[in-house]
N, C-alpha and C positions, 0 to 999 in steps of 0.2 A: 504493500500500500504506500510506503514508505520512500520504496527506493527509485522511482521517475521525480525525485524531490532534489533528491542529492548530490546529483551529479555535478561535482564544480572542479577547474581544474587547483591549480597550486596556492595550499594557503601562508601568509605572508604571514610575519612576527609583527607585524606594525599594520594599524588602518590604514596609514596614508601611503600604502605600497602602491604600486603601480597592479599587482594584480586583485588589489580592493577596487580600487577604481573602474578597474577593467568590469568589475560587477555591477557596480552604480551605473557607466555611461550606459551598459545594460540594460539596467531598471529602466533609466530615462528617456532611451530608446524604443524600447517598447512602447512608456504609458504615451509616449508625444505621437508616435505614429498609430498607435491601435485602440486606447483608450477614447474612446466618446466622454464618456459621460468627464474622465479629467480635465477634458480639455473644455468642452462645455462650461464648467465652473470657471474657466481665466474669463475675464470680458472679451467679448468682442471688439470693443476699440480699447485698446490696450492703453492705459495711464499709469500714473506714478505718483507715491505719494508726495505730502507734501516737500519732504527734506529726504533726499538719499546719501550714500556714500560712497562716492565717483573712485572705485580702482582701475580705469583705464585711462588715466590721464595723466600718469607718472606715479607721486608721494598721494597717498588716499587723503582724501578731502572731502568737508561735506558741503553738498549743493541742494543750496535751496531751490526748489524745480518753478520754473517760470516756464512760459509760452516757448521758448526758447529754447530749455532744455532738451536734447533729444529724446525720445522716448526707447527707452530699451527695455529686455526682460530684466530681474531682479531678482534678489534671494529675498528672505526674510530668515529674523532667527530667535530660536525660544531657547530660555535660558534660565537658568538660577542663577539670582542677582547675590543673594549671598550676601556678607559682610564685608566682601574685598569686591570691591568697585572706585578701580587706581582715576578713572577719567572720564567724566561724563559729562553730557552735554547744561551748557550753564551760561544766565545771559552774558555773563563775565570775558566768556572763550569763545560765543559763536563765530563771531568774527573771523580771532583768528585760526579754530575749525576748519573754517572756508577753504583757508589758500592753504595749511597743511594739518593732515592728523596723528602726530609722532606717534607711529608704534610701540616703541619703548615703553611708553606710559600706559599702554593697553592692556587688558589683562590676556591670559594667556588663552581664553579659550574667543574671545574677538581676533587676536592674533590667527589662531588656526580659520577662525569663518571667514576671516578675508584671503586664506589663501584656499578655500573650498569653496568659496564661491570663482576664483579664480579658476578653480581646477574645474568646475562648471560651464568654463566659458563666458561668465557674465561679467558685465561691469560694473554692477548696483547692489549694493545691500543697504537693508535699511533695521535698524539695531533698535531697540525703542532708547536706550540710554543714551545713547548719539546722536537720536534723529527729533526728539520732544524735547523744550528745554525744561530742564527738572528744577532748577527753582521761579517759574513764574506759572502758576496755579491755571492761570487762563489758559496759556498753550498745552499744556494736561488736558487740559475739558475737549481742547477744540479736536486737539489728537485722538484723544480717546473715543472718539465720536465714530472717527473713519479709520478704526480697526479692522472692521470688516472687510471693508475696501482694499485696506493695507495688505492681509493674510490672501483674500481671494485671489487680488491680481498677479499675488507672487507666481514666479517660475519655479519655486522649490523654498521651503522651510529648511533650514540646517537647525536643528535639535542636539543639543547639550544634554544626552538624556542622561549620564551617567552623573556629570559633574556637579557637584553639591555650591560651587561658587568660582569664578574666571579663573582660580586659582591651576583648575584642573586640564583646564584644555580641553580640545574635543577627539583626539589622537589620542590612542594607546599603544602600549607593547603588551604582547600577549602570546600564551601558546600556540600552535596549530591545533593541539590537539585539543584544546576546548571550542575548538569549531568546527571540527568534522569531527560528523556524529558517530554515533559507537556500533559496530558493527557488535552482534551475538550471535556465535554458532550454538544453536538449541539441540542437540543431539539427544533428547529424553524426553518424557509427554507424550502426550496426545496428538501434538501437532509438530513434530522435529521440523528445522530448517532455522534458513538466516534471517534475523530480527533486527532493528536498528533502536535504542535504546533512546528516547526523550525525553526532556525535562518537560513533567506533569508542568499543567498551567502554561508553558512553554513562553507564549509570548506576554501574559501578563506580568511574569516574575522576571523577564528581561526585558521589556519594555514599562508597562503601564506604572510598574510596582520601584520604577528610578526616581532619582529624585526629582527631575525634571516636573515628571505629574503627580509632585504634592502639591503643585503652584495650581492656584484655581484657574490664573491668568490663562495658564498652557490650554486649557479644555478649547475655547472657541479658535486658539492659533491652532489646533491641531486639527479642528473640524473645518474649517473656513480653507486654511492650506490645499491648494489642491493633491499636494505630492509634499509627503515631509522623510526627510531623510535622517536618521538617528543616529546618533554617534554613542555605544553602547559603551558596558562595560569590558565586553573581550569581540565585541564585533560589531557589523553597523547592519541597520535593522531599515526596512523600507515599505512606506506605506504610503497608496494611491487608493482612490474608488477602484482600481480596475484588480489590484493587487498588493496583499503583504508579501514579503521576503524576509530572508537575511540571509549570513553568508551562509549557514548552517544550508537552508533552503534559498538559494537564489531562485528558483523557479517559481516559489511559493510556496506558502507550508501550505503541510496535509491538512485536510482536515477536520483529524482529531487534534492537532495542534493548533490550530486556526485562530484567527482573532477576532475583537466585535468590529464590526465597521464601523468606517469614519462616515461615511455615506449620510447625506441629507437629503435623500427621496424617500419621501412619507411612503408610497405605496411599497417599497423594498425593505428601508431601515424600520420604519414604523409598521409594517406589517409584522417585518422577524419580531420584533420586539411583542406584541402583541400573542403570537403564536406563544414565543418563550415564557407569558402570563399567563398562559391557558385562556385566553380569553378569544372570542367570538370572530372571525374574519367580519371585519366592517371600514372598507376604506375610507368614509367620511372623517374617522376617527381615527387613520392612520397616524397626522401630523401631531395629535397631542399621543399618543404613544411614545413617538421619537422626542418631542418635549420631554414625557416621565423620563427615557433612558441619559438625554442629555443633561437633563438635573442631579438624576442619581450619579451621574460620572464627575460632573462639575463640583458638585458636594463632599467629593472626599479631596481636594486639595484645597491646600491653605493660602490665607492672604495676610501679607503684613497690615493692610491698613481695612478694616470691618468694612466702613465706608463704601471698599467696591464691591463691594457684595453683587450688588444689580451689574454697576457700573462695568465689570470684567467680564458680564454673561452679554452687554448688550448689543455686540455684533453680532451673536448667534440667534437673541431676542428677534433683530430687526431682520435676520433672514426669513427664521420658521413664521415671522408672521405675514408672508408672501402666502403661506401654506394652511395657514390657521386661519388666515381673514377675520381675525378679532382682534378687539380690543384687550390692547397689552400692560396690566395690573401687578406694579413687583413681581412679577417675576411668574405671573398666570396670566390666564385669558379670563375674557367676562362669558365664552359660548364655554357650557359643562362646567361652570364656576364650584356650582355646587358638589360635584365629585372633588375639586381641588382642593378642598378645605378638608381631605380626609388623609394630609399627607403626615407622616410619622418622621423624626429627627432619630437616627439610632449615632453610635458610637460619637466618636469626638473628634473636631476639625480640626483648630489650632490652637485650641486651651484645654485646660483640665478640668474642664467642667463641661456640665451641656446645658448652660444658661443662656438667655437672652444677651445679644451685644450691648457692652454698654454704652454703645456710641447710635443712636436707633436707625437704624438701615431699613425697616418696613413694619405694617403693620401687623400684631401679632398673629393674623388668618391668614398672610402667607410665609411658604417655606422659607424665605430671607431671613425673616426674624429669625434667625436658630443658626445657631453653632452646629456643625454634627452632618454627620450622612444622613441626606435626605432618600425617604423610599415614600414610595404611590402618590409623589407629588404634581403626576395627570393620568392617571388608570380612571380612566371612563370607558363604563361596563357598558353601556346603553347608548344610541344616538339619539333618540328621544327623551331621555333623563326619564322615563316613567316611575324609577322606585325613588327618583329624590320626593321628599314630605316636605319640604320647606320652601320658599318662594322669595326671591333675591329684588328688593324694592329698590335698592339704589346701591352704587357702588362707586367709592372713587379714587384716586389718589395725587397729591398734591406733589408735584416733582419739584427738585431744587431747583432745576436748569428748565428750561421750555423749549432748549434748545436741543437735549435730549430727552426722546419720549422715551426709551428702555433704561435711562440713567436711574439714580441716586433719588429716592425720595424723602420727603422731611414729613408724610402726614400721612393717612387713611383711614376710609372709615368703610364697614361693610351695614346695610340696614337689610334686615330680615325677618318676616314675618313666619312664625316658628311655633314648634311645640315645645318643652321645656319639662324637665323632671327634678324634683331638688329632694322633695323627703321622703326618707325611707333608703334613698342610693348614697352608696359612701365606695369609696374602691381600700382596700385593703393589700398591703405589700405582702409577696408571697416571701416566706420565710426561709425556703431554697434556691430561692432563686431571684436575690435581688434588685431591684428596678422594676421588676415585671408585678402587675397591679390585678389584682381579681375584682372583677364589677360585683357589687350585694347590693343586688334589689329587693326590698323588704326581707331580708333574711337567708335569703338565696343566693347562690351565686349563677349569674345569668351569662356571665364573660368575663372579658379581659381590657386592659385599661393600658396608654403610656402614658408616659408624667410629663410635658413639657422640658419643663424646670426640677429636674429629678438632683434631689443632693443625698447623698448616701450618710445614715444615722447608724449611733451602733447598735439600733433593735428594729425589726421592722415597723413602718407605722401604717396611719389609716387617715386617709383625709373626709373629713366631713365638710359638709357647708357649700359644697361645688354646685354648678347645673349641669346639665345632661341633655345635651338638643340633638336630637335623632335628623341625620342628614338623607339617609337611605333609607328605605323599607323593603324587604323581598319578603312576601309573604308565603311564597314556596321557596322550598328545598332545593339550594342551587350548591354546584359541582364544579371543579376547574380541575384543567390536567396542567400540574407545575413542574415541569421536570421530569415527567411519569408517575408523581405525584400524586393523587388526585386530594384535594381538599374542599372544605365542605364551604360557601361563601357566608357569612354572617349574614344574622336575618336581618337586623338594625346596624349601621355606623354612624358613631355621629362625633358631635367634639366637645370638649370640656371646658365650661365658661369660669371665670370667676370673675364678680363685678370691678369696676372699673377702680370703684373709689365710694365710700361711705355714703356719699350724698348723691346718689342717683341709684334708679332703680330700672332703668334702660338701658344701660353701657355697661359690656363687657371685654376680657381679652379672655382670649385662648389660654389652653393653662396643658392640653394635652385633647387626648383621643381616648372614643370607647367602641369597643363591639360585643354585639350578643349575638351568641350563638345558642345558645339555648335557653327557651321560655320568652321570647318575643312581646307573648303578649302579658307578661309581668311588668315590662318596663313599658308598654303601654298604659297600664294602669295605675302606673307610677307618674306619668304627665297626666291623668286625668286629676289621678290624686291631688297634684299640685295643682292645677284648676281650679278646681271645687275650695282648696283653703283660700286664692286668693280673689275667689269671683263666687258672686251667686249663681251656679252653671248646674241646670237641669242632672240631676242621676240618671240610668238608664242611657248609658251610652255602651254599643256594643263593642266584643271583645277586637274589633277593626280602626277604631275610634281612639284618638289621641289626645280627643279634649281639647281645653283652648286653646284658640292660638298668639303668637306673643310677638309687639312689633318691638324688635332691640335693635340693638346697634352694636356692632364687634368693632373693637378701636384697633 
């Protein structure tokens, strides 16, 4: 299965041999003459950002691009900035930038991108530390704007995936033999013969799992890119829509070894994705599938400053919503709103805690607000919303910039007209198992609970005093295949409010998630309960009936 993978000829002690390269013009060869769909992603009239950095012109320099700059292809490059950042761009030195940019003072792994881009044949890279000037705030915003633009138009990404800060460079020395793969004569078994032996996980644990993609930043340069080229830890790794590699596989990995796509076509990427949830073939809903998978990726790398929370997803924002045709809410859409508010934070991003940022990046109803690995932050089961209970009256959010609509916001608010359950429901910490919360509906346990704001005490506890707003309803018995999996769907989901602030009795935040899976109609009659104590509301309401309904407001 294995062995039409491997065929490669002489491997070299060094990346930057002549027979690595021989690999790479390779790759590039192929995706430029055969790939569609890679080359479809460059524009069709070819541009350049605003500031690049001219090595065909003698000593490297940066040039601010005018009507007059020629237009040529470009690299781009992604990187860990690290603590060692010898020389960056500052209003201080644009100037003199311009006419030269001493290499000495570079770190080592821009050293090596400017001669990979060289060994690409190109004249242009563009670096964000060289090309944005990093102490005037404004040029940040205007840059950061047309990332998208930046990553798409590029000829090739050069990826720093190995190197933890410029210190390291993007070249190694390395064995041969940790790149050609391991032949096994099987002479015993069931099945004797030759086997080639891989590393499980293969390409996450030497790619995805570098330090490169702890950086949140990396996610939309690695999806926007059309062709990014990797500079590993013992080899270079290569990723196109049309095709992964590396030196191990230059043809491609197999695939049992295979990777997720970079791909941004809702009906391919957003369908696989949907398949791998067990959930329902429905193309309308392809595009927020690849939403969930691109949040879920985005979410486990880190940002030095909270702040861009939005801000470093919003060239990926302003693509998918070409494909979503909605209105675009921190970091959600307003079509299938109501499924989006049932997204869970699990592990921890870049603190030791899984609290809210202290600096406020969004409102607490969406995934922004949270620290942590985001999951089912767009799993929409239905194209008709039929099991959502609750009805979304107004929605907004207030941006810092107006000048970006995917950036940085400073306010929101969700209004919703709702059912609500408060007495009798308390969730309770399970006592082997940490973090993890048991829903008790009048006595009973009816499900399971996350905590938002989870802090670890030294005995398990029990929160009382919360609300309980049931988002979904499935009143039959539903099924998902997860992996060959099959699991049973929760009858109720919904999210866990707690009031805003002492003097109001309409304004809530998020505080966490609930689901029942068993007894449905107990936590039904748990919001009727709550009805009845704070309204004079007829009895005799059947076991189908939720009782009143409640116009709030989620801050």
């Amino acid at each position: 299965e294995i062995a039409p993978f491997v065929g490669h000829g002489e491997v070299s002690v060094n990346t930057n041999s002549d027979t690595s390269w021989s690999v790479v013009e390779n790759w590039l060869d192929e995706c430029a003459k055969s790939h569609k769909s890679c080359n479809r992603l460059m524009a069709t009239e070819p541009s350049l950002p605003s500031r690049v950095i001219d090595l065909g012109s003698g000593a490297p320099r940066l040039v601010v691009v005018t009507d007059d700059t020629p237009i040529l292809p470009y690299a781009t490059m992604s990187h860990c900035w690290g603590s060692h950042m010898p020389l960056m761009l500052l209003s201080s030195n644009i100037a003199e930038l311009q006419k030269r940019i001493p290499i000495s003072q570079l770190s080592k792994s821009f050293q090596d991108a400017f001669l990979i881009t060289q060994r690409l044949g190109l004249n242009y890279i563009w670096i964000d530390s060289l090309c944005i000037v990093q102490d005037i705030v404004a040029d940040w915003e205007r840059e950061s704007q047309s990332m998208s633009e930046v990553y798409s138009n590029s000829y090739c990404n050069i990826a720093a995936a190995h190197a933890v800060d410029g210190t390291y460079g993007c070249f190694i020395e390395r064995s041969p033999d940790l790149v050609k793969p391991l032949k096994v004569n099987l002479n015993w078994g069931p099945n004797p013969g030759t086997y080639y032996a891989v590393q499980w996980l293969y390409w996450r644990e030497n790619v995805m799992n570098m330090p490169l993609h702890r950086r949140a930043w990396v996610c939309q340069e690695r999806y926007l890119a059309p062709r990014n080229l990797y500079f590993g830890a013992t080899q270079l790794y290569w990723e196109c829509c049309g095709r992964v590699a590396s030196e191990t596989f230059p043809l491609g990995l197999p695939a049992r070894v295979g990777a997720p796509s970079k791909g941004l076509d809702p009906h391919i990427d957003g369908a696989r994705r949907r398949k791998a949830l067990g959930l329902s073939e429905a193309p309308d809903l392809d595009a927020f599938s690849l939403w969930d998978l691109i949040i879920s990726t985005y979410s486990k790398g880190n940002l030095t400053h909270s702040t861009d929370k939005l801000v470093a997803l919003s060239g990926l924002a302003g693509r998918m919503q070409k494909h979503t045709k909605s209105q675009y809410l921190a970091g959600m859409w307003r079509k299938h709103l109501a499924y989006q508010l049932l997204w869970k934070a699990s592990g921890i991003q870049w603190v030791v805690s899984t609290s809210r940022h202290e600096v406020y990046t969004a409102p607490s109803w969406s995934w922004a607000s949270r620290h942590g690995h985001i999951e089912d932050a767009c799993v929409v089961l239905h194209a008709d919303d039929h099991e959502i209970v609750l009805e979304i009256l107004d929605v907004g959010v207030e941006l810092v910039s107006d000048k970006n609509h995917f950036g940085q916001v400073k306010s929101g608010f969700l209004r919703l007209r709702c059912s609500l359950a408060k007495t009798g429901v308390y969730l309770e910490e399970s006592p082997k198992n940490r973090g993890s919360f048991r829903l008790i509906v009048n006595g009973l346990r009816v499900g399971s609970a996350s905590v938002d704001d989870y802090s670890h005490e030294s005995d398990p506890v029990m929160h009382h005093g919360l609300y309980y707003l049931p988002v979904r309803y499935n009143a039959r018995y539903e099924e998902v295949n997860l992996g060959g999996v099959t699991m049973s769907v929760p009858g109720v989901a919904g999210i866990i409010l707690q009031g805003a602030g002492p003097e109001t009795q309409s304004e809530f935040v998020r505080v966490g998630t609930f689901e029942v899976f068993s007894s449905p109609k107990d936590f039904q009659f748990a919001c009727r309960q709550y009805s009845r104590e704070l309204r004079q509301v007829e009895a005799g309401y059947d076991s189908e009936q939720w009782g009143a309904k409640w116009d709030i407001v989620i801050l």
